[in-house]
C-alpha atoms as an extended CHARMM CRD file, in Angstrom:
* protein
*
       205  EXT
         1         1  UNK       CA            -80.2670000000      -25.9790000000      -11.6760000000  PROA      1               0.0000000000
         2         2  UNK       CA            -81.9010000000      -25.2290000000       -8.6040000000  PROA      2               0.0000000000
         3         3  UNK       CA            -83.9350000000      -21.5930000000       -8.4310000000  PROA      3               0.0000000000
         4         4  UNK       CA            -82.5730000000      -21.2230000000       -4.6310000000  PROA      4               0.0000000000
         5         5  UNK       CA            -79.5360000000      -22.3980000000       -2.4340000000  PROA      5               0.0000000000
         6         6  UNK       CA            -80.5290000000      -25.5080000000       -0.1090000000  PROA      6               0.0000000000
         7         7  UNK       CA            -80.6720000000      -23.1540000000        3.2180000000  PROA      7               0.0000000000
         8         8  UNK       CA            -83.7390000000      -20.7620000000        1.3350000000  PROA      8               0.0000000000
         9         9  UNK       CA            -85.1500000000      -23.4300000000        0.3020000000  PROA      9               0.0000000000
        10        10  UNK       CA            -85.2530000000      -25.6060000000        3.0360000000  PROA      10              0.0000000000
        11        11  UNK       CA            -86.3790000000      -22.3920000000        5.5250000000  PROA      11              0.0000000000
        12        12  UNK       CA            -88.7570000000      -21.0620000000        2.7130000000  PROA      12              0.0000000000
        13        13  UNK       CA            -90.4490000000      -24.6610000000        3.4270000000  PROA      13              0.0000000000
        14        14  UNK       CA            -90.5900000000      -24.5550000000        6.9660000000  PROA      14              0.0000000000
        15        15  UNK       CA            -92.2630000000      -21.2280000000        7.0100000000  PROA      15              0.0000000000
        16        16  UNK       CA            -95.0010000000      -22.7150000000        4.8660000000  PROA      16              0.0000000000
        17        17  UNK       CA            -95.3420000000      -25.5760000000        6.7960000000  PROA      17              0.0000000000
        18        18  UNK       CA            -95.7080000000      -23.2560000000        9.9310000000  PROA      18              0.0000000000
        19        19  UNK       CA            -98.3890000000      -21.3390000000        8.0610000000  PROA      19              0.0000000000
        20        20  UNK       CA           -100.1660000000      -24.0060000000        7.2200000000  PROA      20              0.0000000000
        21        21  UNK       CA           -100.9230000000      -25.2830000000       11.0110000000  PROA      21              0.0000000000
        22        22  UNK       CA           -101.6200000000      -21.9890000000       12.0400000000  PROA      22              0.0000000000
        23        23  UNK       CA           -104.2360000000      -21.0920000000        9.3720000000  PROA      23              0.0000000000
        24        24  UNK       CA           -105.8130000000      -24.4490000000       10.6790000000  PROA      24              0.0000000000
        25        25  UNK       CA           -105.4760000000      -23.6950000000       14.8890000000  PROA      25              0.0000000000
        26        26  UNK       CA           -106.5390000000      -19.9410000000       14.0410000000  PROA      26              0.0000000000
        27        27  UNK       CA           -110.0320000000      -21.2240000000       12.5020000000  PROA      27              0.0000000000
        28        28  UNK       CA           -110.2790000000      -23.4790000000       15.1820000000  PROA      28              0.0000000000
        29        29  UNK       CA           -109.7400000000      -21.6280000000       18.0660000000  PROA      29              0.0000000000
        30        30  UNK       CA           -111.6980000000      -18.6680000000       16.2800000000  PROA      30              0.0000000000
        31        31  UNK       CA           -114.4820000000      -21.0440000000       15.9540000000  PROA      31              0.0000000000
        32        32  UNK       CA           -114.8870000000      -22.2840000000       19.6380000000  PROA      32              0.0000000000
        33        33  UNK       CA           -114.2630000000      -18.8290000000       21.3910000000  PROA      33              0.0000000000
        34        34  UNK       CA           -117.8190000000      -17.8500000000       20.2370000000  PROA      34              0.0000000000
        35        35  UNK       CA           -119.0070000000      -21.4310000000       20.9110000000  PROA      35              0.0000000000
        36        36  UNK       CA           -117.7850000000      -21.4770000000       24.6150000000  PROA      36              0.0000000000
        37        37  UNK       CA           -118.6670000000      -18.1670000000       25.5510000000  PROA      37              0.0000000000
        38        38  UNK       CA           -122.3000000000      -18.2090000000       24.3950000000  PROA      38              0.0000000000
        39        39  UNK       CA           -122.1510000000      -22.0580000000       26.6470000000  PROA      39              0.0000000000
        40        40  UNK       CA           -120.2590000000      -19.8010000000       29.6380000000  PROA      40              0.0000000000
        41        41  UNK       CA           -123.1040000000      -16.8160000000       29.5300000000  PROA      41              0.0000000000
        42        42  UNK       CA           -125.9010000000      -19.1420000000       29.3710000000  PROA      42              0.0000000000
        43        43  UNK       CA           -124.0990000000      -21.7420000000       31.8700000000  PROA      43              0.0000000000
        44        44  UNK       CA           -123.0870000000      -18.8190000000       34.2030000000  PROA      44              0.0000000000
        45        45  UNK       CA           -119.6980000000      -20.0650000000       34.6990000000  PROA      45              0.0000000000
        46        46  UNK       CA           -116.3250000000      -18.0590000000       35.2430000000  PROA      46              0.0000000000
        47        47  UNK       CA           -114.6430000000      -21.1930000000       34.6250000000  PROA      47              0.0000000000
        48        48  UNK       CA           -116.3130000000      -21.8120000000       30.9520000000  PROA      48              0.0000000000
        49        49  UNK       CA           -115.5310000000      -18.1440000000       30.3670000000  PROA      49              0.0000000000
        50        50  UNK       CA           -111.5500000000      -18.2530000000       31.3390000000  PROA      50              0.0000000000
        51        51  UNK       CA           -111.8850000000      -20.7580000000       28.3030000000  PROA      51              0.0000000000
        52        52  UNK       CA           -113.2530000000      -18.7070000000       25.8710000000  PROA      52              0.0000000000
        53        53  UNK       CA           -111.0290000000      -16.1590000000       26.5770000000  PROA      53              0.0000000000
        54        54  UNK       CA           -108.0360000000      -18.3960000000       26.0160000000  PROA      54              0.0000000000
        55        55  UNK       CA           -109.3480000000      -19.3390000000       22.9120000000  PROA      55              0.0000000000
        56        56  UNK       CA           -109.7190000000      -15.3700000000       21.9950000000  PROA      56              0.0000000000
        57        57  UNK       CA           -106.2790000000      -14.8530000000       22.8940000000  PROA      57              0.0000000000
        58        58  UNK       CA           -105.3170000000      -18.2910000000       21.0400000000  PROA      58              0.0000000000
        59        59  UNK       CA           -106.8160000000      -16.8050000000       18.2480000000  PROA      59              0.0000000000
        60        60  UNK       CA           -105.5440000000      -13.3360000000       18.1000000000  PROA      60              0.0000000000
        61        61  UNK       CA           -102.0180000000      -15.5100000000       18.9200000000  PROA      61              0.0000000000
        62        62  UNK       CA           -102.1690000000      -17.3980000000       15.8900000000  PROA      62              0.0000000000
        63        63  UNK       CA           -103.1960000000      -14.4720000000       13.7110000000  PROA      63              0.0000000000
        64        64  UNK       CA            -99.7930000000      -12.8490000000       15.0240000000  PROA      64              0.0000000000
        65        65  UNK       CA            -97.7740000000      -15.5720000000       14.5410000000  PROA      65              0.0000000000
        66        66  UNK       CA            -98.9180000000      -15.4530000000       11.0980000000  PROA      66              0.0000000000
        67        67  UNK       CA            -97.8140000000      -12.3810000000       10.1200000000  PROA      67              0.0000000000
        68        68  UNK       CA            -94.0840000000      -13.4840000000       12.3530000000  PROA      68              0.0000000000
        69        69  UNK       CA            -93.3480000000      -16.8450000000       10.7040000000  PROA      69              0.0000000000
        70        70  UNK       CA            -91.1560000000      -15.4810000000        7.7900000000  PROA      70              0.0000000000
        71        71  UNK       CA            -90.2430000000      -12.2520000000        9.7360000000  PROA      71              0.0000000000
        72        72  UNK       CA            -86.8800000000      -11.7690000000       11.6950000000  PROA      72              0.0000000000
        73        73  UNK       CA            -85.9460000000      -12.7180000000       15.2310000000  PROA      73              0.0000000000
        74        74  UNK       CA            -86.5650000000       -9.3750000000       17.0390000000  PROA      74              0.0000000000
        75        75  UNK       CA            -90.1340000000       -9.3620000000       15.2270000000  PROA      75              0.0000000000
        76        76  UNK       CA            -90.9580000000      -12.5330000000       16.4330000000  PROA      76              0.0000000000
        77        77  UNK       CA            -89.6070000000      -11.4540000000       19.6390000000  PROA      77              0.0000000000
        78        78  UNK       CA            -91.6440000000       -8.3060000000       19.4930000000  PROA      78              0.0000000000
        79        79  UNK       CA            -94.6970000000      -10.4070000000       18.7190000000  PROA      79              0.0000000000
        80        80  UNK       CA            -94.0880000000      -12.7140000000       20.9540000000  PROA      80              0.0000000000
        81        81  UNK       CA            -93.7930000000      -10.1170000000       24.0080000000  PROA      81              0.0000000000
        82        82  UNK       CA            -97.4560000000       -8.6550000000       22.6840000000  PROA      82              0.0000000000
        83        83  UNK       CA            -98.7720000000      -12.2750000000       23.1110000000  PROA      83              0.0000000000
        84        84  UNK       CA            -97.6910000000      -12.6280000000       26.4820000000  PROA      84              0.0000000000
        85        85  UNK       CA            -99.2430000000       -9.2440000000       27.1340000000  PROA      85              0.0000000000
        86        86  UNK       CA           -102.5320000000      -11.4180000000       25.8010000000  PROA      86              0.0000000000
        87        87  UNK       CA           -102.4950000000      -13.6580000000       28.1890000000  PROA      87              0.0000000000
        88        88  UNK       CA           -101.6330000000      -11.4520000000       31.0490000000  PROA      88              0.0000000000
        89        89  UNK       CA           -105.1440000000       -9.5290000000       30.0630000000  PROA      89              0.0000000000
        90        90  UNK       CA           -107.0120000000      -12.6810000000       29.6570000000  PROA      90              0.0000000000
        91        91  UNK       CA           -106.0840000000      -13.6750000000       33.4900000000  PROA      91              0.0000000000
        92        92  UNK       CA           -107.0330000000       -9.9740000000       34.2930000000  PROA      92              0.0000000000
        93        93  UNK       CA           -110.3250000000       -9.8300000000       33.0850000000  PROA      93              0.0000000000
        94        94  UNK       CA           -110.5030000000      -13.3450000000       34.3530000000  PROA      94              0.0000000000
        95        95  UNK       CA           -109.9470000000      -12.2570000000       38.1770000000  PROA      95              0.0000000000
        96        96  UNK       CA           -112.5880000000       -9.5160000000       37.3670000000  PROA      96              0.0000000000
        97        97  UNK       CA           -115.3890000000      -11.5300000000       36.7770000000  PROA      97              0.0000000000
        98        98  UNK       CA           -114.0340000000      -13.7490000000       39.8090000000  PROA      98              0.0000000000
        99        99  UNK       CA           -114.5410000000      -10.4610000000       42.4500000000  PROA      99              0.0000000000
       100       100  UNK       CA           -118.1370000000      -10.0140000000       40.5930000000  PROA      100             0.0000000000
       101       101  UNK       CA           -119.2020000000      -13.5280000000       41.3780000000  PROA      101             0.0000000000
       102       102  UNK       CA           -118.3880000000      -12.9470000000       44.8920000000  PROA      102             0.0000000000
       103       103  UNK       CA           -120.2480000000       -9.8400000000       45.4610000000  PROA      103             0.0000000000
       104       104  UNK       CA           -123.0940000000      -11.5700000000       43.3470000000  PROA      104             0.0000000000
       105       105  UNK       CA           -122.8740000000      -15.3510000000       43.8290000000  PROA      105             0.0000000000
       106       106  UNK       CA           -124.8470000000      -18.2170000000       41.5810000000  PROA      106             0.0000000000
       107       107  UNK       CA           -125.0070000000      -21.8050000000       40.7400000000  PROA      107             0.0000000000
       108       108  UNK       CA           -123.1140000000      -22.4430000000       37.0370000000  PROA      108             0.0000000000
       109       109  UNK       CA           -125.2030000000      -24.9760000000       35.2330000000  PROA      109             0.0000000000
       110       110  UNK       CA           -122.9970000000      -28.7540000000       35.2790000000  PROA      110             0.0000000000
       111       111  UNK       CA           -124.2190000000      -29.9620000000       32.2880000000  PROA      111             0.0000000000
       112       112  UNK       CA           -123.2340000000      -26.9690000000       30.3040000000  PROA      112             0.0000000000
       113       113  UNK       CA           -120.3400000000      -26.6910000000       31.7150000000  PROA      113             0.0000000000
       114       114  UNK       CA           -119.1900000000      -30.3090000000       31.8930000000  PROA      114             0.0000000000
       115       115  UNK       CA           -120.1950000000      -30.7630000000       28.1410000000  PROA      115             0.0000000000
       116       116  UNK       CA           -118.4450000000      -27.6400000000       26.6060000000  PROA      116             0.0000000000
       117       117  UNK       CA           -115.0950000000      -28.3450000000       28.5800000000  PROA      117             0.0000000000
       118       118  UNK       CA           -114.9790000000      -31.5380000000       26.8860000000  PROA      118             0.0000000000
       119       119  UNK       CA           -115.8250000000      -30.1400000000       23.1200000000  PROA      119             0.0000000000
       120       120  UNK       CA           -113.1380000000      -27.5730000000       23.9900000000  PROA      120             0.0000000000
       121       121  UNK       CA           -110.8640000000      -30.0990000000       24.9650000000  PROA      121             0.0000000000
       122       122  UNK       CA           -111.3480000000      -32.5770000000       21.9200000000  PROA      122             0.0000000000
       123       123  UNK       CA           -110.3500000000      -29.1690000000       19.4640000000  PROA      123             0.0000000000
       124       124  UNK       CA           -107.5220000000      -27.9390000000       21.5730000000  PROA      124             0.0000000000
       125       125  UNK       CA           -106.1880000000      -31.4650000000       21.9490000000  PROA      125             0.0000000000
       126       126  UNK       CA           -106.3070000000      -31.5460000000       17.6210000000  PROA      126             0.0000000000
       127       127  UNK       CA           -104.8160000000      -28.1080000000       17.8830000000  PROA      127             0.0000000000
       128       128  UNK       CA           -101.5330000000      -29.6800000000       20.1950000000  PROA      128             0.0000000000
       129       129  UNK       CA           -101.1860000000      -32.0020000000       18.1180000000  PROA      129             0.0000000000
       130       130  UNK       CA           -100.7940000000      -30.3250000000       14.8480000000  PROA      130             0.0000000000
       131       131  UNK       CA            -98.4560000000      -27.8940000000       16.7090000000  PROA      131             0.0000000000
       132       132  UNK       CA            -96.1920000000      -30.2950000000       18.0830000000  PROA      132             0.0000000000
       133       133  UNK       CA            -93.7300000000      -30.4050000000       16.1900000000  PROA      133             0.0000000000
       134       134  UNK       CA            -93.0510000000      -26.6320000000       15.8360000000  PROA      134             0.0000000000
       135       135  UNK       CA            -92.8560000000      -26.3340000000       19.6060000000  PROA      135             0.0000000000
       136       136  UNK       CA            -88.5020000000      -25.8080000000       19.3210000000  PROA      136             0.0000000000
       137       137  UNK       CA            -88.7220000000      -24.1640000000       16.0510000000  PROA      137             0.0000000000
       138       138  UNK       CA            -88.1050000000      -20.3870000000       17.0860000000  PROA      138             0.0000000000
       139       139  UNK       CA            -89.6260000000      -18.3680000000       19.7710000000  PROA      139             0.0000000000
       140       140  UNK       CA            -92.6240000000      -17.5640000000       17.9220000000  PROA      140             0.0000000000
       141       141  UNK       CA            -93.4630000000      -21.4560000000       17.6050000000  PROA      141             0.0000000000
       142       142  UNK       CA            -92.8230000000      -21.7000000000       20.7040000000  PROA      142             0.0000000000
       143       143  UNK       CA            -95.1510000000      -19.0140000000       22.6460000000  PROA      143             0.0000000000
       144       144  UNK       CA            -97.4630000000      -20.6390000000       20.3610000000  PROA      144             0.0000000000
       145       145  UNK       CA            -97.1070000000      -24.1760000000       22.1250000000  PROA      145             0.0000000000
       146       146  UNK       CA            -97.3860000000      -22.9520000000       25.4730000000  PROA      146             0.0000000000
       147       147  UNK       CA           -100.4430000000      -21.1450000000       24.5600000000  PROA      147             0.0000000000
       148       148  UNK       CA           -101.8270000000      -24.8320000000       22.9480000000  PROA      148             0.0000000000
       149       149  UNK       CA           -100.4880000000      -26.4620000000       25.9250000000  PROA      149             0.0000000000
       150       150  UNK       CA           -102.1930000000      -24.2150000000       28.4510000000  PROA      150             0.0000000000
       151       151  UNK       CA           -105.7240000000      -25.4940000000       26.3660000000  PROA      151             0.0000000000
       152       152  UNK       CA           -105.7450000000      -28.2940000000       27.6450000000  PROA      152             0.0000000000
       153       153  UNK       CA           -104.8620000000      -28.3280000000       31.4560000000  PROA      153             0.0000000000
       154       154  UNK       CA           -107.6120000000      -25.3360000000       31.1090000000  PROA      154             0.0000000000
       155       155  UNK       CA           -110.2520000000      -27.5220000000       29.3610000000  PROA      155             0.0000000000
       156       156  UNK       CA           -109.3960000000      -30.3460000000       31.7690000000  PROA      156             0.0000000000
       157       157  UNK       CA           -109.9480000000      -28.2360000000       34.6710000000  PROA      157             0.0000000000
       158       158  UNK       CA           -113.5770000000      -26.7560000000       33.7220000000  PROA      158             0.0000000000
       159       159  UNK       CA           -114.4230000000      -30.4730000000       33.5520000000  PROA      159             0.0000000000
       160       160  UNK       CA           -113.4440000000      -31.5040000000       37.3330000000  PROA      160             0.0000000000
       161       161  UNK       CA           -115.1400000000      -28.2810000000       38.1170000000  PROA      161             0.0000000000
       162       162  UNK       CA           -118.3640000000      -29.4030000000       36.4480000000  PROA      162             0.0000000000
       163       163  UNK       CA           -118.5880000000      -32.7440000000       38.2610000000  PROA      163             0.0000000000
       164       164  UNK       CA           -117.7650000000      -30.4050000000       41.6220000000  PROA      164             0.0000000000
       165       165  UNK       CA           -120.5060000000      -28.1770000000       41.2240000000  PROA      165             0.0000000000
       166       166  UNK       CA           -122.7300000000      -31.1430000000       40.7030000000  PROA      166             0.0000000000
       167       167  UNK       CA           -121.5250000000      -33.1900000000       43.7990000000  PROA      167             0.0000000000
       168       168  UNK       CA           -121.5650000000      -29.7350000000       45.6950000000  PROA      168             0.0000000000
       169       169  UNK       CA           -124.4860000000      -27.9810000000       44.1340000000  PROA      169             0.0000000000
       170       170  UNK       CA           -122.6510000000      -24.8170000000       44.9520000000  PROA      170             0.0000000000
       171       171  UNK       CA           -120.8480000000      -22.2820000000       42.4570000000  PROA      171             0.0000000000
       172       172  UNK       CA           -117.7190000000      -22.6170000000       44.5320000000  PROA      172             0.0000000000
       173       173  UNK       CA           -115.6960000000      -25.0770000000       42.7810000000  PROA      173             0.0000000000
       174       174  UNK       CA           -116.5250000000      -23.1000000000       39.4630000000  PROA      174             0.0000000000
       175       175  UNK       CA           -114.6680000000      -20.2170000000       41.4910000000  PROA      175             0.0000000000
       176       176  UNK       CA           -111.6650000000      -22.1720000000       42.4110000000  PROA      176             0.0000000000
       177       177  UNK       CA           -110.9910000000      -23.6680000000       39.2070000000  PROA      177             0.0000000000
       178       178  UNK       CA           -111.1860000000      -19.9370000000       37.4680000000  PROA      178             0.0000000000
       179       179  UNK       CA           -108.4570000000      -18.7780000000       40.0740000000  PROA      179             0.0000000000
       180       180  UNK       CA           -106.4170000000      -21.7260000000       39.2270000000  PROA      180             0.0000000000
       181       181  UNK       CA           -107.0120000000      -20.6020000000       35.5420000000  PROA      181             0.0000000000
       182       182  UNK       CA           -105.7070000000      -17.4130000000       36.5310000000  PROA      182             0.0000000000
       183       183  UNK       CA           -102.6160000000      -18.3520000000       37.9590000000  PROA      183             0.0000000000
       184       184  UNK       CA           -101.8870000000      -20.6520000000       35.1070000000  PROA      184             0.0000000000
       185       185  UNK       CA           -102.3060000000      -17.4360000000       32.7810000000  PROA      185             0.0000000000
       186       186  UNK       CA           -100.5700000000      -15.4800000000       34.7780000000  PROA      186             0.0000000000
       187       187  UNK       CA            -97.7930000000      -18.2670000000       34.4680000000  PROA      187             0.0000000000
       188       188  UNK       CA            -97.7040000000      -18.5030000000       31.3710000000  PROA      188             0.0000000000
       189       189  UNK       CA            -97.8150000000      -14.6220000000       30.5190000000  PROA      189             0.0000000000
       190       190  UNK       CA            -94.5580000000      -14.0200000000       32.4700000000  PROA      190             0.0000000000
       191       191  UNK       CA            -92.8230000000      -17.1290000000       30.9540000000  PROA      191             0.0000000000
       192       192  UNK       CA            -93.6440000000      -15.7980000000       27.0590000000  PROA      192             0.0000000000
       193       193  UNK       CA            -92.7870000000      -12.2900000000       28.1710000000  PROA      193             0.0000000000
       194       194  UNK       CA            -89.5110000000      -13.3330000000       29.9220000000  PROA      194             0.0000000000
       195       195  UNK       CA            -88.6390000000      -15.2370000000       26.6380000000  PROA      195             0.0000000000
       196       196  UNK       CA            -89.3350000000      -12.7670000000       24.5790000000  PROA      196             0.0000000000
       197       197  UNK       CA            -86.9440000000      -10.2970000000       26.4150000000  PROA      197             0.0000000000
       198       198  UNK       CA            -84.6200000000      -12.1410000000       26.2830000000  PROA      198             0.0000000000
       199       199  UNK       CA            -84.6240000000      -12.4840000000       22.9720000000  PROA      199             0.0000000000
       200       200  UNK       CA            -84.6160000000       -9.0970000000       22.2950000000  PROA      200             0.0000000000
       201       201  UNK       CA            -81.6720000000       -7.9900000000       24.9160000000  PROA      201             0.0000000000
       202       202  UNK       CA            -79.6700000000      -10.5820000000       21.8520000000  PROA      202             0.0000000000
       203       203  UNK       CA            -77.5780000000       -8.3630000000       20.0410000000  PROA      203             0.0000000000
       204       204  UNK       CA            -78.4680000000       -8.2610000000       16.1570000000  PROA      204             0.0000000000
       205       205  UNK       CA            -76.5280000000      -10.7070000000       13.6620000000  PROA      205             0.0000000000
């Protein structure tokens, strides 16, 4: 005789498999937050660092969706809301270091920056892939995808800008791609928050 009805069972399995790919993003993105901004300080790019921030908030994203994958809907919700508040700080500090580099211009280093987008890329593209499939599960899976999916439009983007600082040897391009960045956060913060109120404004069942 089976120790739990079909339904328990069957959602006591899909919250394990949902751990299980976020224990494996979380190390990951841990992992390459330190690795890009250490290449964004010594490469002096705002571009490189809008990365490494979005792997921080990745990071701190999957940690939350840990603790949210067996939890109820207005949890996830409520977790889900916090995330987009994430992201909406990452553009923020983002658009700071922007208004620095144009009170104190400089030339981000190509090769450093060109390299590291395309490491960054190769991890967050692993990281998509594993989290496919979860993308319609609930609305934490979900603000987890975008997050994912914003990885890679962001690592793709540091990469153009390398190869336009080095056709341009100027530190403008680094600047344009980093606003882009910060629209795309900003984006992506207000469609995760939006989501998650409206999840919330659902009465209880």
């Amino acid at each position: 005789m089976s120790g739990c009805c079909n339904q328990d069972c069957s959602l006591d399995k899909l919250h394990e498999r949902q751990r299980g790919t976020l224990q494996v993003v979380l190390g990951i993105n841990a992992v390459m937050f330190f690795v890009i901004v250490y290449a964004a300080l010594i490469g002096k790019s705002s571009a490189l660092m809008a990365d490494s921030l979005d792997n921080l908030g990745d990071a701190l994203t999957y940690a939350l969706s840990l603790y949210a994958v067996s939890r109820g809907a207005r949890v996830k919700a409520k977790v889900a809301l916090f995330k987009g508040g994430l992201i909406l700080l990452a553009a923020i500090v983002v658009a700071a270091q922007i208004i620095y580099k144009l009170f104190v211009p400089s030339v981000p280093l190509f090769e450093i920056m060109g390299s590291f987008s395309l490491l960054a890329l190769i991890a967050n593209s692993l990281c998509l892939f594993l989290l496919w499939r979860h993308r319609n599960e609930d609305v934490n899976m979900s603000s987890v995808w975008e997050c994912s999916r914003n990885d890679i439009a962001v690592n793709i983007s540091v990469f153009i800008a390398a190869g336009a600082v080095w056709y341009t040897d100027s530190g403008w391009p680094d600047i344009v791609v980093a606003l882009c960045l910060v629209w795309l956060l900003m984006s992506s913060a207000i469609r995760v928050i939006s989501s998650a109120l409206s999840e919330l404004r659902e009465p209880d069942n």
